[in-house]
C-alpha positions, -999 to +999 in steps of 0.1 A: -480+334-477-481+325-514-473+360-524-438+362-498-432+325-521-437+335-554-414+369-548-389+351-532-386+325-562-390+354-590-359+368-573-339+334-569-343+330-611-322+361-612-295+349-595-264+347-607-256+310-595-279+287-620-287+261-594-306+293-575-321+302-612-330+262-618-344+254-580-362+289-579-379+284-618-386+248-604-401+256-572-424+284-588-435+262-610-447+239-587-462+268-567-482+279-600-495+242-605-510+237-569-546+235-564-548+262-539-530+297-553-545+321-576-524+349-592-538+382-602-530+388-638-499+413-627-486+383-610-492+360-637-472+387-664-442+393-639-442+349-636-446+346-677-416+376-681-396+354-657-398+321-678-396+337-711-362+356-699-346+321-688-352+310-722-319+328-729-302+316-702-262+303-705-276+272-691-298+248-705-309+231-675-322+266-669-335+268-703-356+235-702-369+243-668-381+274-685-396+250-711-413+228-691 
């Protein structure tokens, strides 16, 4: 179930509407701070390649999700 999650918000923080990118950095973040998921490490690099490309996002609500 985690892993259908975590795809599903990796894609919304490409989206081209920065609410999806903000709610879908936001909601994977939250995924990657509860107690009961564990990523593989080629989960873990396609989740730190996610943030680190938002750090040049147009918006810096985006940005400082990224940050955070």
């Amino acid at each position: 179930m985690a892993n259908t999650k975590y795809l599903h918000y990796l894609e919304e923080m490409e989206h081209y509407d920065k609410d999806n990118r903000y709610m879908g950095a936001s909601d994977l973040c939250n995924l990657i701070c509860s107690d009961n998921v564990t990523f593989d490490n080629e989960k873990e690099r396609k989740c730190i390649a996610a943030f680190i490309k938002q750090l040049d996002d147009n918006s810096t609500e985006v940005q400082g999700k990224a940050v955070q």
